[in-house]
PANURO-598105 format. One record per atom (N, C-alpha, C): residue in three letters; y, z, x. Coordinates in steps of 0.2 Angstrom, whole numbers, padded with zeros to 4 digits, always signed. Example, Ala and Ser with C-alpha at 12.3 -4.5 7.8 and 13.67 -1.06 7.14 Angstrom:
2
ALA-0028+0039+0066
ALA-0022+0039+0062
ALA-0016+0039+0066
SER-0011+0035+0064
SER-0005+0036+0068
SER+0000+0039+0064
//
This chain:
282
UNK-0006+0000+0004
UNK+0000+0000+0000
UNK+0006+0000+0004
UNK+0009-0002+0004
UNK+0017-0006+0007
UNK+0022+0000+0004
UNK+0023+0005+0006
UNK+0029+0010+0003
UNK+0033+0010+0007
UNK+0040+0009+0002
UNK+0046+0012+0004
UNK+0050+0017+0008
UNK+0051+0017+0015
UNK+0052+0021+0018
UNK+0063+0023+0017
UNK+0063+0030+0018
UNK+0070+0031+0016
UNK+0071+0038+0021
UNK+0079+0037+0019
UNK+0080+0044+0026
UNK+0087+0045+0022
UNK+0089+0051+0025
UNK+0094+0056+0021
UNK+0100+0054+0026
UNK+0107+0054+0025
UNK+0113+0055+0028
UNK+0114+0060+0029
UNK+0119+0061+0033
UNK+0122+0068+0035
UNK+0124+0073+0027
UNK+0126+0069+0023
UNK+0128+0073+0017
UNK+0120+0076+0014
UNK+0114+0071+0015
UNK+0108+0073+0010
UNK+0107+0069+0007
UNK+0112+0064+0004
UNK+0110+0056+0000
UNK+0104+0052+0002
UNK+0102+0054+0000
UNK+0097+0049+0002
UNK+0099+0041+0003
UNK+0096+0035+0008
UNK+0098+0029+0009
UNK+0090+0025+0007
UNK+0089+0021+0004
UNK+0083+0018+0004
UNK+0082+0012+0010
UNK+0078+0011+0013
UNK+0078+0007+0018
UNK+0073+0001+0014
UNK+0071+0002+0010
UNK+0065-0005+0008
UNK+0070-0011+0004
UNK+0067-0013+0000
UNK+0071-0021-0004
UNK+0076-0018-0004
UNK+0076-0013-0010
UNK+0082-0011-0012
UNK+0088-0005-0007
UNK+0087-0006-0001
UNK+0091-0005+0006
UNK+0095-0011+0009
UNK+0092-0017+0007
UNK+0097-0020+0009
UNK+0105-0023+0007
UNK+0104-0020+0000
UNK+0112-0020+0001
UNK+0116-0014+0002
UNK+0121-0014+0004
UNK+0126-0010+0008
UNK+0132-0012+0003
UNK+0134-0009-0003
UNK+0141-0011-0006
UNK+0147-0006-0003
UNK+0146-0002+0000
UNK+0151+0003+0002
UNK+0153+0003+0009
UNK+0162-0002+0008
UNK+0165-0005+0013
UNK+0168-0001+0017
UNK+0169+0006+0015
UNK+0171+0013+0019
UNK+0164+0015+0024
UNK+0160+0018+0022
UNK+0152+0016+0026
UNK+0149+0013+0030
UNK+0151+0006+0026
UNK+0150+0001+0033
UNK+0156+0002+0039
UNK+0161+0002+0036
UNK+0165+0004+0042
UNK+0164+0008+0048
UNK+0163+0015+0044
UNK+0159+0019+0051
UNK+0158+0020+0054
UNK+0150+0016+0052
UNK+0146+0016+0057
UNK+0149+0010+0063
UNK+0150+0004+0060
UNK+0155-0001+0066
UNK+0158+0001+0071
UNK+0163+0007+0067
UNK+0167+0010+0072
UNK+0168+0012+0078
UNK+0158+0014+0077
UNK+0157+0018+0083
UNK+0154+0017+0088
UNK+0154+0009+0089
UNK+0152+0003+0095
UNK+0158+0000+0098
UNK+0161+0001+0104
UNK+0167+0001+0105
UNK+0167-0006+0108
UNK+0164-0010+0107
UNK+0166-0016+0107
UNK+0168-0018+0100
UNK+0164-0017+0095
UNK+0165-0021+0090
UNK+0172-0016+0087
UNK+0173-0012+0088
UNK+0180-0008+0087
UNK+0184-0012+0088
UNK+0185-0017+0094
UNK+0192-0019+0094
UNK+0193-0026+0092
UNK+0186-0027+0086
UNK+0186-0032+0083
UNK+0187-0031+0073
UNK+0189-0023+0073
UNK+0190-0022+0066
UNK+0198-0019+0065
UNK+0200-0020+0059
UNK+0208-0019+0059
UNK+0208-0013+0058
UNK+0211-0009+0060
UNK+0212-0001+0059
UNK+0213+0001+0049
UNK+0207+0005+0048
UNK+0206+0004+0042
UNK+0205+0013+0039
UNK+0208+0016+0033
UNK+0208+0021+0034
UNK+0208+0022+0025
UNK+0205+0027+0022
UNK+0205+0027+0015
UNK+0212+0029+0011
UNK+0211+0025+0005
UNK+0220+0025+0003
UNK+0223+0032-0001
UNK+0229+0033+0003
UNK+0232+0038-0002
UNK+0238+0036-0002
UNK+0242+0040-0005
UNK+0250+0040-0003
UNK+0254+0040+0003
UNK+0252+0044+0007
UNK+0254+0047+0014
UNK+0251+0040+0018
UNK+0245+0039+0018
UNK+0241+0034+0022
UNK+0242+0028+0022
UNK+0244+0026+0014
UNK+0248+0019+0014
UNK+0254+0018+0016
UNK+0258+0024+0018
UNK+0267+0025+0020
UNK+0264+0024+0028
UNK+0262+0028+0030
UNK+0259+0026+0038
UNK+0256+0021+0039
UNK+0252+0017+0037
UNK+0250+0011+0039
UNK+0255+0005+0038
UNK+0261+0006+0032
UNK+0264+0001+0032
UNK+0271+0003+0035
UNK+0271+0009+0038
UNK+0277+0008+0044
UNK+0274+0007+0051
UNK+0266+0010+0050
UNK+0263+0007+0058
UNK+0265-0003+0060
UNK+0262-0008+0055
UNK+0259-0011+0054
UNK+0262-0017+0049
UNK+0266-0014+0044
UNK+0272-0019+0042
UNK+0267-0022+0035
UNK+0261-0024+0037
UNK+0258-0028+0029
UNK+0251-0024+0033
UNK+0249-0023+0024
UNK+0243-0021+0027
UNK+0238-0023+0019
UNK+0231-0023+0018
UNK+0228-0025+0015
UNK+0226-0020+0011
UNK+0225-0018+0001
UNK+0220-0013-0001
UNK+0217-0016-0003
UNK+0210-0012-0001
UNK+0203-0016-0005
UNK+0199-0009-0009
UNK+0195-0011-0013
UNK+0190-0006-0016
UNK+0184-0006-0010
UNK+0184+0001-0009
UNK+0179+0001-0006
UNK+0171-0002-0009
UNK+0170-0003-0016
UNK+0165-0005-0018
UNK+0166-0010-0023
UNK+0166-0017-0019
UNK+0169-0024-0025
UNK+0167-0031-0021
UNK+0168-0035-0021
UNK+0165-0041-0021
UNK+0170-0046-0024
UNK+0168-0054-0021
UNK+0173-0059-0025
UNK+0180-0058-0023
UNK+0181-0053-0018
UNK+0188-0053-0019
UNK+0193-0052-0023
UNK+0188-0048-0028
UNK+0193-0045-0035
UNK+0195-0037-0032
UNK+0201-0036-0034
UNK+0207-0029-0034
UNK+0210-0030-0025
UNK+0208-0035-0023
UNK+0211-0035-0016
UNK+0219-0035-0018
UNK+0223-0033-0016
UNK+0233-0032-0014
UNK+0232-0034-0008
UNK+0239-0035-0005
UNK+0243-0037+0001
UNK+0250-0033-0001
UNK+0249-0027+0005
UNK+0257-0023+0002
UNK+0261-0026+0011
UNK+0266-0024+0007
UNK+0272-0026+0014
UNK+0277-0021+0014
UNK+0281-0020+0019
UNK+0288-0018+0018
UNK+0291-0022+0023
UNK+0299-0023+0021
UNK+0302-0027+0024
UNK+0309-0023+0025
UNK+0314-0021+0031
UNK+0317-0017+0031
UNK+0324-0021+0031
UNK+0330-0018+0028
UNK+0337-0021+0030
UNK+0342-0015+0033
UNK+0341-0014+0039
UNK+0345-0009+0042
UNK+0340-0003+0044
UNK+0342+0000+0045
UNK+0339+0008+0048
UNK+0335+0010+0043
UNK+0340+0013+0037
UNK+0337+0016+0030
UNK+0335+0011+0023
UNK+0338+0004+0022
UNK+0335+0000+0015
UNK+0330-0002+0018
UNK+0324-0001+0013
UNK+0317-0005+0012
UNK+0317-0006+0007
UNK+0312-0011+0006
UNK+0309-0017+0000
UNK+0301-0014+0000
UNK+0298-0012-0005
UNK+0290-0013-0001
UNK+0287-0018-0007
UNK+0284-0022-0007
UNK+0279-0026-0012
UNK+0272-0027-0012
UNK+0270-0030-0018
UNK+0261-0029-0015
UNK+0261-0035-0021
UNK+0255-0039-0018
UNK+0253-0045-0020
UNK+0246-0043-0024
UNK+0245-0044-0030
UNK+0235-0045-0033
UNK+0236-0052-0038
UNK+0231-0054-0035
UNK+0231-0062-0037
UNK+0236-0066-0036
UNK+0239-0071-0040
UNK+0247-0073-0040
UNK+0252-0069-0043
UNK+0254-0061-0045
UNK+0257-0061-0046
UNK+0259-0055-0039
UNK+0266-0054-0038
UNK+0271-0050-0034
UNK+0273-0047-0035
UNK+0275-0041-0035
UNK+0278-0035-0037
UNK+0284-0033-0031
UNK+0290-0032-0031
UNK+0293-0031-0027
UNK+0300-0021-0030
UNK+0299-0015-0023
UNK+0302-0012-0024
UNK+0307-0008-0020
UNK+0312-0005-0023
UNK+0316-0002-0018
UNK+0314+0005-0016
UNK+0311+0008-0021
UNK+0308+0015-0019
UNK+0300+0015-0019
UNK+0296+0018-0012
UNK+0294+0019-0011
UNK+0286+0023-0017
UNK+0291+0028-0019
UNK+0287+0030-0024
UNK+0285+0027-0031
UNK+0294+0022-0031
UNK+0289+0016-0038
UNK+0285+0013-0036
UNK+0286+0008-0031
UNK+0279+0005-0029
UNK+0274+0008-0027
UNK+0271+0014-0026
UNK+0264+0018-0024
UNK+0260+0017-0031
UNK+0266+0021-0035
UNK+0262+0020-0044
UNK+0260+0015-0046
UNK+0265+0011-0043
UNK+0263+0003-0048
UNK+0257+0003-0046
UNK+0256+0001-0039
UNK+0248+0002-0035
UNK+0243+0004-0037
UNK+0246+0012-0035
UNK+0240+0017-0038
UNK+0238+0015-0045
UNK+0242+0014-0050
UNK+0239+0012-0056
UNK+0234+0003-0056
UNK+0234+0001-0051
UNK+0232-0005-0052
UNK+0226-0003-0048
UNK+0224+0002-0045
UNK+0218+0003-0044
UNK+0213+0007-0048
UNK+0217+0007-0053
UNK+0211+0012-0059
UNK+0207+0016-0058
UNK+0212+0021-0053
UNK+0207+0028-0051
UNK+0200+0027-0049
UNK+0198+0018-0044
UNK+0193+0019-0039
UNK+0196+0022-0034
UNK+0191+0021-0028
UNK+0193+0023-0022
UNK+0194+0019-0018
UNK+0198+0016-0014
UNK+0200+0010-0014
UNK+0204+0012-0003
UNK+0204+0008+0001
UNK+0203+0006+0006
UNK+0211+0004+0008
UNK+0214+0005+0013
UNK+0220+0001+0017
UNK+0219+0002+0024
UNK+0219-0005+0026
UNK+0217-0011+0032
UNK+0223-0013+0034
UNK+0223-0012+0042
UNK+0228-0015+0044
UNK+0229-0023+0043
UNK+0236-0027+0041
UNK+0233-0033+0039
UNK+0234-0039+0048
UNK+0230-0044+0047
UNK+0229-0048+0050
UNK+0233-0055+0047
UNK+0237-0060+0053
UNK+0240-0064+0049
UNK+0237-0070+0048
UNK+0233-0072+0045
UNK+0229-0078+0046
UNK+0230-0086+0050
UNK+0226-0088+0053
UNK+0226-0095+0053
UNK+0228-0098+0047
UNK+0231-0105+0048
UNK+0232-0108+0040
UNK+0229-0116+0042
UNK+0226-0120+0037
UNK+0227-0126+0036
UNK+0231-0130+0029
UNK+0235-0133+0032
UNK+0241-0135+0028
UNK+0243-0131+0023
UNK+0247-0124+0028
UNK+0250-0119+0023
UNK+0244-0114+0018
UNK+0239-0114+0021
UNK+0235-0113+0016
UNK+0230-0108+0021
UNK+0231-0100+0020
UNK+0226-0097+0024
UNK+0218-0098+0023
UNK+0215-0097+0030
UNK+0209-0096+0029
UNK+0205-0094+0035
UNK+0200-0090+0032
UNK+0195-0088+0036
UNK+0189-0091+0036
UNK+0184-0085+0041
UNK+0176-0088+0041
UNK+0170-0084+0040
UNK+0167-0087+0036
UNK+0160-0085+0034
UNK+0155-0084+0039
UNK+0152-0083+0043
UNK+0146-0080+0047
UNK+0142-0077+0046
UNK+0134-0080+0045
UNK+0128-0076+0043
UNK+0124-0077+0049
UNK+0123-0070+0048
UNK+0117-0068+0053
UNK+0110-0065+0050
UNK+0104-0069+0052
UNK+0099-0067+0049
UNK+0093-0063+0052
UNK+0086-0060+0050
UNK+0081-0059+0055
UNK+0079-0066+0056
UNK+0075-0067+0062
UNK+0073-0073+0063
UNK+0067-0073+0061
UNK+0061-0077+0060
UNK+0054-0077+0057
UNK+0053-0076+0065
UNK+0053-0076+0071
UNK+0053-0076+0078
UNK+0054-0068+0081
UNK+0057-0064+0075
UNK+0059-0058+0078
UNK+0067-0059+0080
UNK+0069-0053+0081
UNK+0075-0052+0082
UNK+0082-0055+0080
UNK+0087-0056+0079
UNK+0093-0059+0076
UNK+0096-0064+0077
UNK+0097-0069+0072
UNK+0100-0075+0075
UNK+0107-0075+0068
UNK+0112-0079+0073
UNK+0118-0082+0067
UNK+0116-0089+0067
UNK+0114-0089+0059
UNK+0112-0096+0055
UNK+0118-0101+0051
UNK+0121-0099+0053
UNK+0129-0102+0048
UNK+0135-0100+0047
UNK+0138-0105+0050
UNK+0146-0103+0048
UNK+0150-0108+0044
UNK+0153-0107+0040
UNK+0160-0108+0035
UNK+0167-0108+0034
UNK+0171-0114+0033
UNK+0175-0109+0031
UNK+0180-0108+0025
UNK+0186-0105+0025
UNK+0185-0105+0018
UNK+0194-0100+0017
UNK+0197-0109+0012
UNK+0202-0108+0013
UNK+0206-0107+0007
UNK+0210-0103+0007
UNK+0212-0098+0002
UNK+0215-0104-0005
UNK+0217-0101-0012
UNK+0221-0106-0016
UNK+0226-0104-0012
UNK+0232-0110-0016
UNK+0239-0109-0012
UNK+0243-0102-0015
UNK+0242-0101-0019
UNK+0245-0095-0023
UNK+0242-0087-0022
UNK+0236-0089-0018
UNK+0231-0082-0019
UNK+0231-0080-0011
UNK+0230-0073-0011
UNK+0230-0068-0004
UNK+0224-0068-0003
UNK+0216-0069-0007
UNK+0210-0070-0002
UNK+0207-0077-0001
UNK+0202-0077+0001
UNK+0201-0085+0003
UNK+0194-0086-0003
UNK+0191-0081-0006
UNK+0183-0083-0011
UNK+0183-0088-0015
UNK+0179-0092-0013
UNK+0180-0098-0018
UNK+0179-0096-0027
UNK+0179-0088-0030
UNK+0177-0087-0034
UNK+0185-0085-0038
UNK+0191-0086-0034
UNK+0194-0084-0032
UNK+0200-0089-0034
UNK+0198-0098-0032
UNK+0199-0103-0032
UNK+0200-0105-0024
UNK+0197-0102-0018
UNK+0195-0106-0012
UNK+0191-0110-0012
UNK+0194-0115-0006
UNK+0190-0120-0004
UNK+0189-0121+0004
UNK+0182-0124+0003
UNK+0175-0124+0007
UNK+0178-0129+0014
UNK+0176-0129+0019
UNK+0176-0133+0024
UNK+0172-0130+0029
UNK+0171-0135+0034
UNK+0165-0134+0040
UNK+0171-0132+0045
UNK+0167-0126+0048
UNK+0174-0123+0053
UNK+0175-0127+0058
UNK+0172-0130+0060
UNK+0176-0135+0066
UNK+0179-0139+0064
UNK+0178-0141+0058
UNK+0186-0147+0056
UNK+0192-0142+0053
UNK+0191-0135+0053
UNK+0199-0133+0052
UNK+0201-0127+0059
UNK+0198-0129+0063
UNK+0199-0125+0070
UNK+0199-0130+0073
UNK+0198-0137+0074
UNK+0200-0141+0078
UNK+0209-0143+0078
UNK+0212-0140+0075
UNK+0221-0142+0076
UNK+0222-0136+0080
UNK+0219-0132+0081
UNK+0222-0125+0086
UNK+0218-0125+0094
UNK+0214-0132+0095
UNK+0211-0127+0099
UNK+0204-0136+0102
UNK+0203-0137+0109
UNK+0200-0143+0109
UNK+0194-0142+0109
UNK+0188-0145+0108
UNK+0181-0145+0109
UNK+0180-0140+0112
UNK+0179-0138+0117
UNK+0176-0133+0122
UNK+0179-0126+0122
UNK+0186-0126+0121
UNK+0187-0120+0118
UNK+0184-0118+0109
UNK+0184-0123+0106
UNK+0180-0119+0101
UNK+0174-0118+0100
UNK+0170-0123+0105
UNK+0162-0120+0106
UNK+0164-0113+0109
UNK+0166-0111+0114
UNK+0166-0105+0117
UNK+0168-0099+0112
UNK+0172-0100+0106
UNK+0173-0095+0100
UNK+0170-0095+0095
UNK+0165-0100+0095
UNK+0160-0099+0090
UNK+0155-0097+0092
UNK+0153-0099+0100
UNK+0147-0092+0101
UNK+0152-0086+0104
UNK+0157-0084+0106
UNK+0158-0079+0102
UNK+0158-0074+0098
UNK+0161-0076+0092
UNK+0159-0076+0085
UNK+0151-0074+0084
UNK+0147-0079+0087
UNK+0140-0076+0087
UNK+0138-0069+0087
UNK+0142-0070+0094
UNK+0138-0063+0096
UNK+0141-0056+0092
UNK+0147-0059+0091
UNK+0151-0051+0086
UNK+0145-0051+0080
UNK+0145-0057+0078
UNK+0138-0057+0073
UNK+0133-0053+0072
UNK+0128-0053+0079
UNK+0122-0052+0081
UNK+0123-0045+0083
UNK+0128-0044+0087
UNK+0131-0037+0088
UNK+0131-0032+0081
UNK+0135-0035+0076
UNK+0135-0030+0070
UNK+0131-0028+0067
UNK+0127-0034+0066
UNK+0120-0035+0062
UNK+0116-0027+0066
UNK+0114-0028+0072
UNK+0110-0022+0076
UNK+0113-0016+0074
UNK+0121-0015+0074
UNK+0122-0009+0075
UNK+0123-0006+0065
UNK+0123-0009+0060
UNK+0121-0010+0054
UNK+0114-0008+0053
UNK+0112-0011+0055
UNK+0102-0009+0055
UNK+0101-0006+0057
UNK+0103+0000+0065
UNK+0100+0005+0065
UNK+0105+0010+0061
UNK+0109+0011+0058
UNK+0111+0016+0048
UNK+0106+0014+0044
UNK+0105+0006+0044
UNK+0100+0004+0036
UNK+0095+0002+0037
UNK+0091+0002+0040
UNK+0084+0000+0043
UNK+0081-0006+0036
UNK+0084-0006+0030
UNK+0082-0010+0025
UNK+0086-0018+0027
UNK+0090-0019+0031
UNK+0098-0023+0032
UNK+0092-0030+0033
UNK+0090-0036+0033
UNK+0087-0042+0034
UNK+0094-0045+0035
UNK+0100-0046+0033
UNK+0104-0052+0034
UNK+0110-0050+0032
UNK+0117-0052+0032
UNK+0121-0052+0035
UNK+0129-0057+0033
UNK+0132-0056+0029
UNK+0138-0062+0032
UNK+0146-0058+0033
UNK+0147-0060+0038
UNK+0153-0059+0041
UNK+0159-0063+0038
UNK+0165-0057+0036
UNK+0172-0062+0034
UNK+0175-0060+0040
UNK+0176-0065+0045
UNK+0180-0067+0050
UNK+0187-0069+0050
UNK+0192-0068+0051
UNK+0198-0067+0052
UNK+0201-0070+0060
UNK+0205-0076+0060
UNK+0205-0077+0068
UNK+0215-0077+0068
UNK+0216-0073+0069
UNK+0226-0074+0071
UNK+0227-0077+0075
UNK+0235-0079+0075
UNK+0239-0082+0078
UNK+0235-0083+0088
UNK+0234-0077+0092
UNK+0231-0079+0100
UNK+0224-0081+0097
UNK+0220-0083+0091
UNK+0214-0083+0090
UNK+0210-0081+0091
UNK+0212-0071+0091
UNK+0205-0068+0090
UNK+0202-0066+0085
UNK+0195-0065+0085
UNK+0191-0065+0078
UNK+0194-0058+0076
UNK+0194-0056+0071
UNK+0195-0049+0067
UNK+0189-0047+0062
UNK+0184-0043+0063
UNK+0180-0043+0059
UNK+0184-0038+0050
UNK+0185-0042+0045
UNK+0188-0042+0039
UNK+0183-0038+0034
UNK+0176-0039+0033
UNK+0172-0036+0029
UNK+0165-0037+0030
UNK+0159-0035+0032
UNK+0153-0038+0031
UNK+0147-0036+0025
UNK+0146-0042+0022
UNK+0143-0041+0016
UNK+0134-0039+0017
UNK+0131-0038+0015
UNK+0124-0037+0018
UNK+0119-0041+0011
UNK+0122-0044+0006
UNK+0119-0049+0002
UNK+0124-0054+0002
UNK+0123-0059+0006
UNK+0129-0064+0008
UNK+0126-0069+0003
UNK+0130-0073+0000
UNK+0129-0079-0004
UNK+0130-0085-0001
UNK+0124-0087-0002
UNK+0122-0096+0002
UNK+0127-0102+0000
UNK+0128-0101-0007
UNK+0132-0107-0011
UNK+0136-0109-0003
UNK+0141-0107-0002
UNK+0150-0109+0002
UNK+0142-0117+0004
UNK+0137-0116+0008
UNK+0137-0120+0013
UNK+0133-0126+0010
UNK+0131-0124+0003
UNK+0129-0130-0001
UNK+0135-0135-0004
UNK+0140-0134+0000
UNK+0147-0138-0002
UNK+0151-0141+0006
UNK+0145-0140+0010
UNK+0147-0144+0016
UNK+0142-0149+0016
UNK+0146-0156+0018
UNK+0142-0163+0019
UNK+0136-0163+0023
UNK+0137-0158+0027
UNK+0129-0157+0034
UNK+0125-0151+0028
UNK+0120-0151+0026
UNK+0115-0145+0024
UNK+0112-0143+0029
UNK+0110-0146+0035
UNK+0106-0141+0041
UNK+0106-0134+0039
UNK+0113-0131+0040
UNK+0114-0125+0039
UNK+0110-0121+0034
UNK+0111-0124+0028
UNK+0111-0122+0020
UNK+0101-0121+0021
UNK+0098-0126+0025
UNK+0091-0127+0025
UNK+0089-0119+0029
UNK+0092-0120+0035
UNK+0089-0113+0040
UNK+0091-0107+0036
UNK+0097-0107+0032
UNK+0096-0101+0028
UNK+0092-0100+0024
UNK+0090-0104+0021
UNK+0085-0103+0014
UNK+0078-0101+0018
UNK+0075-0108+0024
UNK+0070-0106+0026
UNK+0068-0099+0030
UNK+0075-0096+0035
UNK+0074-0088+0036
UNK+0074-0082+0032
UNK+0077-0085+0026
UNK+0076-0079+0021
UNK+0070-0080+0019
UNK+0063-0085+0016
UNK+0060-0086+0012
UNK+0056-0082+0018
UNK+0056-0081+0023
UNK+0050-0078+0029
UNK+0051-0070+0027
UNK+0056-0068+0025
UNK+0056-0060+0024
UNK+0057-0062+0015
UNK+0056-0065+0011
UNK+0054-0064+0005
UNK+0058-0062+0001
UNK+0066-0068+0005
UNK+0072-0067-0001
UNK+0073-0076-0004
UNK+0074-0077-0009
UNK+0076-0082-0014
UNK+0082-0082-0015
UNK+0086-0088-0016
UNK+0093-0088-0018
UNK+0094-0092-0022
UNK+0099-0091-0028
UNK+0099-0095-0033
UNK+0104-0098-0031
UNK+0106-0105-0030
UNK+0111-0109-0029
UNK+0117-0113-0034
UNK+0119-0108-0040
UNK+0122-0112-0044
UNK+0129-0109-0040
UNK+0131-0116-0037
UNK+0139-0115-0036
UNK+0143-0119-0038
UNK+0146-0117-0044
UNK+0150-0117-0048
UNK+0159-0116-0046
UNK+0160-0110-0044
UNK+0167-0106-0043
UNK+0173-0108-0036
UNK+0166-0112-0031
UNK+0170-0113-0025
UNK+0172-0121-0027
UNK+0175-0123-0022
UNK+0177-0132-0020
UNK+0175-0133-0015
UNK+0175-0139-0015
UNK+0173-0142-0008
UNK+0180-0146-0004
UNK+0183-0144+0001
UNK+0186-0144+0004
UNK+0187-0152+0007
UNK+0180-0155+0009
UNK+0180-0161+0013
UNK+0175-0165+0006
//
C-alpha cells in the first residue's frame, strides 16, 4: 500500500507531502522558506506581510510597491500602490486594482480605501520591480521546472507574458498575451547574451524547486513568475507549485507544451488544456 507520508511545521499544522502536497497556495510560506537560501534571496523583492505601518515603510523605502493576497491566483486582488512626493511634506499616494486608479492626499484615506479592498484577507506588500515592456506594454516570464522521469530537476519551459495595456499584472486570465521569450527579450539584449539569461534563469529555477521540496517533499513541479528590470536581472515575483500548461499551448513551437505533458504523465499528473482566457501574442 502506497501511503501518504506527512510532517508537522514548527506551529504543529500538519503539511501533507503526498498528491495532495503538491500544491503550496500560501505566497507568505513559500516565501520563507526561499528566503533562507541566500542566493535566491537576492533574487526575491523584499516582501513583508501587509499592515498599515508596513505599507507606509515600504512605500517610503521603495516608492511603488505591489499588494497581493497571500492566498489567490490569476492575478486577482493584486494593487500597485505608489507615492509620489511634491516637496519635503506633500504626498499623493495611489493604488491601481485592475483598470481602475485611486489617487490620495492623505495617507490614511488611501490605507482604508486599500484596506477595504482587501476584504479582511491577509494579503502581502512586495517591493515593486519596474518591468521590461514590449511596445509600452509590461511583461514577464513564466518558468517551469519539473522532476525529470531521469531523476532530479529539470526547467522544461519558458513563456512569456505580456500584460493588457490597462492592467498591472501580466495573466492572460487577466487579458495577457502569450509570446515566446526570446522574441520579446531580443530588443534588449543579442543572442548570446540572452542564452546566457536564460540558463540563468534555469538555474534560479532548479535552485527554488530544491530548496521548496525540502519544506514539501510532495512539490513534483514548479512555475516561476519572473520579473527582469531595467540592468535585466531576473526578480523571482511568485512561484506557483500547480503551474498551468495552457500559456505554451499558444506558442507556434509546441516542443515545450510536449516535454511538459510528457514529464508530468511519468509522476501521474494530467492537464486539462482548455485555453480559453490567454491570447496569443505572435
Amino acid at each position: 500500500m502506497n501511503r501518504k507520508k506527512s510532517k508537522k511545521n514548527k506551529k504543529g499544522k500538519t503539511l501533507s507531502t503526498g498528491k495532495r502536497g503538491r500544491r503550496i497556495s500560501d505566497k507568505w510560506a513559500k516565501t520563507k522558506v526561499l528566503w533562507k537560501d541566500r542566493t535566491l534571496r537576492g533574487h526575491i523583492p523584499y516582501t513583508v506581510l501587509l499592515t498599515k505601518r508596513s505599507l507606509k515603510r515600504m512605500l517610503g523605502t521603495y516608492r511603488m510597491v505591489y499588494v497581493k493576497p497571500t492566498h489567490g491566483s490569476l492575478g486577482r486582488g493584486v494593487m500597485k500602490a505608489e507615492i509620489k512626493r511634491a516637496g519635503r511634506k506633500r504626498a499623493s499616494y495611489s493604488y491601481q486594482r485592475g483598470v481602475r486608479r485611486r489617487i490620495f492626499t492623505s495617507y490614511d484615506k488611501f490605507h482604508y480605501s486599500l484596506k477595504k479592498e482587501t476584504a479582511g484577507k491577509r494579503y502581502l506588500v512586495q517591493k515593486g520591480v519596474r518591468l521590461l515592456k514590449h511596445r509600452g506594454r509590461s511583461f514577464d516570464i513564466r518558468l517551469v521546472v519539473q522532476r525529470s522521469p531521469q531523476g532530479g530537476w529539470e526547467a522544461t519551459g519558458t513563456v512569456g507574458r505580456v500584460a493588457h495595456p490597462h492592467k498591472i499584472v501580466t495573466n492572460g486570465s487577466q487579458g495577457g498575451s502569450i509570446y515566446p521569450t526570446a522574441y520579446l527579450l531580443k530588443g534588449s539584449m543579442n543572442s548570446k547574451s540572452r542564452s546566457r539569461l536564460l540558463k540563468n534563469m534555469d538555474r534560479i529555477g532548479i535552485r527554488t524547486v530544491k530548496r521548496l521540496h525540502r519544506a514539501y517533499p510532495g512539490i513534483v513541479e514548479v512555475g516561476l513568475d519572473l520579473a527582469l528590470d531595467r540592468s535585466l536581472k531576473p526578480w523571482i515575483l511568485e512561484v506557483n507549485t500547480v503551474p498551468d500548461p495552457c500559456p505554451f499551448a499558444l506558442l507556434p513551437d509546441r516542443s515545450m507544451l510536449r516535454r511538459i505533458i510528457r514529464y508530468g504523465k511519468a509522476y501521474g499528473k494530467t492537464y486539462k488544456l482548455r485555453c480559453m482566457k490567454a491570447r496569443r501574442g505572435l
